[in-house]
C-alpha positions as CSV (number, residue, x, y, z in Angstrom):
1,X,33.5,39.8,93.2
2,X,32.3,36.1,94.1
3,X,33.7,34.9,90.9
4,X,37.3,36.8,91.7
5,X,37.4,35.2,95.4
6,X,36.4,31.8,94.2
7,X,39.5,32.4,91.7
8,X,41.6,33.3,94.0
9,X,41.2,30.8,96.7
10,X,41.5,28.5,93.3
11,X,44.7,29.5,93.2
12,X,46.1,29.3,96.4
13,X,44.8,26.1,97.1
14,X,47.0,24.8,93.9
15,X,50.0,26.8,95.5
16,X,49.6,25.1,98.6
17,X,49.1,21.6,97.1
18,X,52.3,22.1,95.4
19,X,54.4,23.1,97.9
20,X,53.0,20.2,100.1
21,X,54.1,18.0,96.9
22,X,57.8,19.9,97.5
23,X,57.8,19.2,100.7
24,X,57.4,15.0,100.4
25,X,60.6,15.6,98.0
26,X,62.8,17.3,101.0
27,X,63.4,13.5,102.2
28,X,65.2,12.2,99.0
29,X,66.9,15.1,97.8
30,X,70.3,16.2,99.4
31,X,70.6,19.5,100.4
32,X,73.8,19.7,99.7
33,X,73.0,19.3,96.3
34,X,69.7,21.1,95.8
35,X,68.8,22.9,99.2
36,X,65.1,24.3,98.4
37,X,63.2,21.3,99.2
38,X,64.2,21.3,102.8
39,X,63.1,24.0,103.5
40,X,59.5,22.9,102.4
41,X,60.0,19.9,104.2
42,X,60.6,22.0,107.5
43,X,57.2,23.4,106.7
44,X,55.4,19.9,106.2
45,X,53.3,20.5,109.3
46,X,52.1,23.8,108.5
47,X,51.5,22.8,104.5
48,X,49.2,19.7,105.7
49,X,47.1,21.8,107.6
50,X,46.6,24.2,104.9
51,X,45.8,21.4,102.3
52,X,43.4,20.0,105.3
53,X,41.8,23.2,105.4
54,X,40.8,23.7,102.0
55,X,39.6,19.8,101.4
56,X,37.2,20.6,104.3
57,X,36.7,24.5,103.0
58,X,36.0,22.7,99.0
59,X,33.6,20.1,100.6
60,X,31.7,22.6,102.9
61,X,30.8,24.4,99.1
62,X,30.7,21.0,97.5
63,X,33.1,21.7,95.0
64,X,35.0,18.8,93.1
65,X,37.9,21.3,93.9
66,X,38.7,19.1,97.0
67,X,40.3,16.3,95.8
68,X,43.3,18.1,94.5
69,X,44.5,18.7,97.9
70,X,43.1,15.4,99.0
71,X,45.0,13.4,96.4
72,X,48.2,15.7,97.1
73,X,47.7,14.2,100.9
74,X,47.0,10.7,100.2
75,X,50.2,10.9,98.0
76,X,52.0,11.4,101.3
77,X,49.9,9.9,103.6
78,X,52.5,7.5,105.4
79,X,54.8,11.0,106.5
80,X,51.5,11.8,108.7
81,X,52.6,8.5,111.2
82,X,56.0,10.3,111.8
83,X,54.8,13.4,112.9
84,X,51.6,12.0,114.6
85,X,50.2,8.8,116.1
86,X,46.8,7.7,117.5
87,X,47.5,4.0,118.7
88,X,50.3,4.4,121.0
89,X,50.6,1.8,124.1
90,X,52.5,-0.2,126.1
91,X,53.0,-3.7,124.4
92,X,53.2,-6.9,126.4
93,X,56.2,-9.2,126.8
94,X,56.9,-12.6,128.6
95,X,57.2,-12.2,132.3
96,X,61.3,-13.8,131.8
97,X,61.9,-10.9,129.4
98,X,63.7,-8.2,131.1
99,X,63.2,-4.8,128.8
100,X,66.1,-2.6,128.3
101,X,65.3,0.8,129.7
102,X,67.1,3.7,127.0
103,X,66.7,7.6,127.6
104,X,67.7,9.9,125.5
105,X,68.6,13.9,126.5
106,X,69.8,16.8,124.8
107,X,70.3,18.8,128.7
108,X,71.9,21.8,127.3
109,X,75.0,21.3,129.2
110,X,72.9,21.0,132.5
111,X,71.8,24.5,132.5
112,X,75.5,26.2,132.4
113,X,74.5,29.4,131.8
114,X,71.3,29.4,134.2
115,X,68.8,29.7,131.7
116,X,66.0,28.3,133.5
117,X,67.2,30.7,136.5
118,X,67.0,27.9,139.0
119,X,70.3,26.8,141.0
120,X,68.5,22.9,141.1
121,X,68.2,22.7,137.5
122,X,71.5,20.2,137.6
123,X,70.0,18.1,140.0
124,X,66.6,17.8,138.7
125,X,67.5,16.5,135.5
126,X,69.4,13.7,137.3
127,X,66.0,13.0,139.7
128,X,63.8,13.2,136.2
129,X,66.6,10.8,134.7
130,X,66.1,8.4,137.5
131,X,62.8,8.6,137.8
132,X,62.8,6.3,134.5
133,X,64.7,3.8,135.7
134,X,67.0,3.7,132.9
135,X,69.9,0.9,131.8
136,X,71.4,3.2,129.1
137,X,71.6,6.8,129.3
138,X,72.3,8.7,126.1
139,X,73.1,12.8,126.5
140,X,74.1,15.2,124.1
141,X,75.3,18.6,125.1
142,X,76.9,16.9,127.7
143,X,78.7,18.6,130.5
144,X,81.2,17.6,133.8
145,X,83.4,19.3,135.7
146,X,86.7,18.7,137.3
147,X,85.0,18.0,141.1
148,X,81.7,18.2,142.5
149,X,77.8,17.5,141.6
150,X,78.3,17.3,138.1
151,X,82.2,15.2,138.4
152,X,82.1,12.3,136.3
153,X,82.5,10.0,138.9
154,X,79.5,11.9,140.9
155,X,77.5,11.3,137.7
156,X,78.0,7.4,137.4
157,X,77.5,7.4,140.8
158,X,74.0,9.3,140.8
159,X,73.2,7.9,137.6
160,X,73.7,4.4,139.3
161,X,75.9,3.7,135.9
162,X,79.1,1.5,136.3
163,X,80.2,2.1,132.7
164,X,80.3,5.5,131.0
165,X,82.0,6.1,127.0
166,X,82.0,10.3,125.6
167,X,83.5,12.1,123.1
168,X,84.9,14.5,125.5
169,X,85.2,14.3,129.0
170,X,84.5,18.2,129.9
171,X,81.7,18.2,127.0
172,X,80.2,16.7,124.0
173,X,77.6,13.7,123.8
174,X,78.1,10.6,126.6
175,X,76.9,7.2,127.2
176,X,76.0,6.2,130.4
177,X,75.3,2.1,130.9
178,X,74.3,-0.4,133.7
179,X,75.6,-3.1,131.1
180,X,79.4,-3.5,130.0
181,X,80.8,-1.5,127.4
182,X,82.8,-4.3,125.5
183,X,83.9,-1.9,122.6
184,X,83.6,1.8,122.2
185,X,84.7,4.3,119.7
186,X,84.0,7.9,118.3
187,X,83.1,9.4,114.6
188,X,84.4,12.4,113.6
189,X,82.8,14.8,111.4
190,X,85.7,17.6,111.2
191,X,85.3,20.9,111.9
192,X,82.3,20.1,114.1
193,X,80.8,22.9,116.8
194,X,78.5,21.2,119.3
195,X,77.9,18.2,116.5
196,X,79.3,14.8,118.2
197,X,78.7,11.3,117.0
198,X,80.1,7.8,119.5
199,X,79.0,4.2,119.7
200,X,79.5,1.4,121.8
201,X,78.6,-2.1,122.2
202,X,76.6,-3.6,125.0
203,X,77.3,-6.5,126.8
204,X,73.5,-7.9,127.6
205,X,72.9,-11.3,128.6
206,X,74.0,-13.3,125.6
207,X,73.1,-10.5,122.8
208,X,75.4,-7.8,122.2
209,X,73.4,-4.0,121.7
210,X,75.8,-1.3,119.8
211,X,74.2,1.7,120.9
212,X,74.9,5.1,118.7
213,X,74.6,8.4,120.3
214,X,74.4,11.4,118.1
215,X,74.4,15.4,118.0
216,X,73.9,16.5,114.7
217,X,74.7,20.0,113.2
218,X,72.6,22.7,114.8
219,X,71.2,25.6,112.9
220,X,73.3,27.8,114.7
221,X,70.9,30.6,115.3
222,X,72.0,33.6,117.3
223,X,69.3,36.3,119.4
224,X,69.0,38.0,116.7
225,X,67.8,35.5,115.0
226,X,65.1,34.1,117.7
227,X,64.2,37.8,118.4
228,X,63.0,38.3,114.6
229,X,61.1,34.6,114.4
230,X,59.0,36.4,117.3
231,X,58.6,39.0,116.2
232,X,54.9,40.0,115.9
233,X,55.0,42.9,113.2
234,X,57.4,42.2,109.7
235,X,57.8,45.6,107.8
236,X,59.6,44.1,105.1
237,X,61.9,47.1,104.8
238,X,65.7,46.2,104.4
239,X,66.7,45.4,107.9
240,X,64.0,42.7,107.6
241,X,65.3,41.0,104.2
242,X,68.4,40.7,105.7
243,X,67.5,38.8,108.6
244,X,65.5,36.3,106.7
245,X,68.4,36.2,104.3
246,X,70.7,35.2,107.4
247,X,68.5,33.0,108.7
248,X,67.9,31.0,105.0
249,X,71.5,30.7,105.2
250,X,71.9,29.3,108.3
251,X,69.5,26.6,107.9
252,X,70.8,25.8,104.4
253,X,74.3,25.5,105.5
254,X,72.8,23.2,108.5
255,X,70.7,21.2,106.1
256,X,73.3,19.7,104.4
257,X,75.9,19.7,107.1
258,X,73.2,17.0,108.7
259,X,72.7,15.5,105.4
260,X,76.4,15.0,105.0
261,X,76.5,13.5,108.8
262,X,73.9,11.5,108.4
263,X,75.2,9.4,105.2
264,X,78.4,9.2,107.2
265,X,76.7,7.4,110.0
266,X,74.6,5.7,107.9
267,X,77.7,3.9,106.5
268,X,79.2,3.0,109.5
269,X,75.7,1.6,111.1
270,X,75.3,-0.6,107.8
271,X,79.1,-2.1,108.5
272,X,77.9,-2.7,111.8
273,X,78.6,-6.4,113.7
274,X,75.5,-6.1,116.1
275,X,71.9,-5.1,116.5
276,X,71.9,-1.3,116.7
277,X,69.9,1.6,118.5
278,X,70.4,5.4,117.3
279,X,70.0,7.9,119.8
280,X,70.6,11.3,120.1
281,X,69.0,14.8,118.8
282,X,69.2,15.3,114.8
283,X,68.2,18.9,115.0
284,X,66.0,17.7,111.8
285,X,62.3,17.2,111.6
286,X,60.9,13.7,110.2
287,X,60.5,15.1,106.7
288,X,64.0,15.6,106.2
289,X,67.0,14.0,104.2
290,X,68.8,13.2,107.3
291,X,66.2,11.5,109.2
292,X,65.0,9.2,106.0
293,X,68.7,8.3,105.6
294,X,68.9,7.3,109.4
295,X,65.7,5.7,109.4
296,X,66.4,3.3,106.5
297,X,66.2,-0.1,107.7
298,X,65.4,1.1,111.1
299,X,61.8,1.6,113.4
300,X,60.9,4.6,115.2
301,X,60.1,4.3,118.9
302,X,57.9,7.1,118.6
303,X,56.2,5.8,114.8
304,X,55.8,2.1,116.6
305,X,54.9,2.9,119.9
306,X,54.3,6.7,120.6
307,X,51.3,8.7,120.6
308,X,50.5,12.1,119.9
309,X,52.9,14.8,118.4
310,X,56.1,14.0,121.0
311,X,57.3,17.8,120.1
312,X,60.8,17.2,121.6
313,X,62.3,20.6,121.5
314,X,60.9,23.3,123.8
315,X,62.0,26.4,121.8
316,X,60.9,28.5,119.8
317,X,62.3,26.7,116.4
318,X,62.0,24.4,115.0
319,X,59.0,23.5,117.4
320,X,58.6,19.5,116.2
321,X,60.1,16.3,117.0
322,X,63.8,16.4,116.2
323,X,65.1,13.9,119.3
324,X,64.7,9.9,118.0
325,X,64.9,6.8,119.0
326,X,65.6,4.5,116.2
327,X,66.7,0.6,116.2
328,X,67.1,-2.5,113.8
329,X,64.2,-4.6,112.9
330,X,65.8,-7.5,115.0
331,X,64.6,-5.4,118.1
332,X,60.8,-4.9,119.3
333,X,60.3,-1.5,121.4
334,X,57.8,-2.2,123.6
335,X,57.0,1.7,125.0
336,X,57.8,5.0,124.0
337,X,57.1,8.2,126.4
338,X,58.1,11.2,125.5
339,X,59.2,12.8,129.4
340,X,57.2,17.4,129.8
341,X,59.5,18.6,132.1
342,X,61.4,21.7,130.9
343,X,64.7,21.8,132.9
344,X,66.5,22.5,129.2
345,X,65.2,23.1,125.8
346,X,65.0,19.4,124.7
347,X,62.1,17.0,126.5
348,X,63.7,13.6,127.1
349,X,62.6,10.3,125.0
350,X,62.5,7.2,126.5
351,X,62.1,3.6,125.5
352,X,61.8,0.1,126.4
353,X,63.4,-2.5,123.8
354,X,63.3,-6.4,124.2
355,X,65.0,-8.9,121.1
356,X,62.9,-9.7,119.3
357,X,61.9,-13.6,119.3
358,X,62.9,-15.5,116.2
């Protein structure tokens, strides 16, 4: 029976090791053109831990059996630093430098449909916005109104924002700025639902900043689909199947709907006159094809100065970091926070950047 066990667990710990191998793939293989991988590296958290699990479980029963997930790990080891950091901290800059304040906030069109059942919602994300003191405000899902709290107007003026640029003025993704907008402009992707991509370039000091602001594809999920990734019991009878059919589907259609957006971008940031921040919420995790083509040539706010996990979404799925902060090498970020307070389903990121000095 021993000898059956010891098999077994012999074999799952190879399964495991493999699909953690998979998963490292997911960030250099286009969904679009083969869509498996991603959906092992939406699991990457989950497969580390099981591969961390059995090196400690092999060791415990000094068996040489640990380092085949070790290796499998150590193969990987530089995706650990995007979903998790230990050294995080404010760095120091020269008392001249001023640092330029950016925070980033998917606010779920300021609580529209009164999800969080509180009539202050609106206003407390602007009180948490200002709390940071920010020069450059960056929101996706984006909402204003014709007159009242949530006017434009009454939005630059709570915001303290002189400038604003959006892809739409009733909804969309905006950029709010304390600095002057010398040149502004929109991407389109098509036949885009919530998806929203703008840019536009910051007059500060003597540098110019373009600043990106980005909503990329969601996976669309309906109740349903939120009531079946909770639920507790699966009976695997048909009605089961067919949800996690619809669900695959979804998130494969998402995948490379991101992939495709993010190469699009990607393009247009490399043509690009100026230093350049990315903002905005990818609805990808950091082991994904979208992110790594973002990230190329770019730092991570979070990877250089964060700490922790910095989950940004609040729901129930995908439950990882999927808002980002990303900006050219030219630029030093000197803090990253990542803001608790659940007044939507996104937590807002924020950052300090200063040029760097030649």
């Amino acid at each position: 029976m021993k000898k059956i066990l010891h098999r077994g667990l012999v074999l799952f710990s190879l399964i495991f090791s493999g699909a953690l191998l998979v998963s490292y793939s997911a960030a250099y293989i286009n969904p679009g053109t083969i869509g498996f991988p991603a959906f092992f590296g939406l699991a990457y958290p989950y497969l580390l831990f099981a591969n961390l699990l059995f090196v400690f479980y092999w060791m415990f029963r000094r068996k040489w059996t640990f380092l085949l997930p070790l290796i499998v790990i150590l193969i990987g080891y530089s995706s650990i630093g995007d979903f998790f950091q230990l050294s995080g901290g404010d760095k120091k800059v020269a008392a001249d430098l001023k640092p330029l304040n950016v925070l980033s906030y998917n606010v779920r069109s300021f609580d529209r449909y009164k999800w969080t059942k509180d009539p202050n919602t609106p206003n407390n994300i602007i009180k948490l916005i200002n709390s940071q003191e920010p020069d450059v405000v960056c929101l996706q899902e984006y909402r204003s109104t014709i007159n009242g709290f949530l006017s434009l107007k009454n939005l630059m003026k709570e915001l303290g924002m002189r400038y604003v640029h959006y892809s739409n003025r009733k909804s969309g993704v905006a950029i709010f700025s304390k600095h002057k907008i010398l040149k502004k402009a929109s991407l389109s992707f098509g036949n885009e639902h919530l998806c929203k991509a703008i840019y536009a370039d910051l007059q500060i000091k003597n540098k110019v900043l373009r600043v990106y602001n980005l909503h990329l594809e969601s996976n669309r999920f309906v109740g349903k689909n939120y009531n079946f990734i909770k639920k507790e019991e699966y009976q695997g009878n048909e009605e089961d199947l067919d949800e996690i059919k619809d669900i695959s589907l979804r998130l494969s259609h998402a995948f490379a709907r991101r992939a495709e957006q993010a190469l699009q971008i990607k393009e247009h940031v490399n043509q690009a006159p100026h230093e350049t921040l990315i903002c905005g919420d990818f609805n990808d995790t950091p082991n994904s094809y979208a992110y790594h083509q973002l990230s190329k040539g770019m730092k991570d706010a979070f990877v250089e100065q964060g700490k922790g996990i910095s989950t940004t979404y609040s729901g129930d799925f995908p439950s990882f970091r999927i808002d980002y902060l990303l900006y050219s090498e030219a630029i030093d970020c000197i803090k990253y926070d990542r803001i608790r307070k659940r007044y939507s389903d996104h937590y807002p990121i924020c950052g300090s950047f200063v040029f760097a000095s030649k």
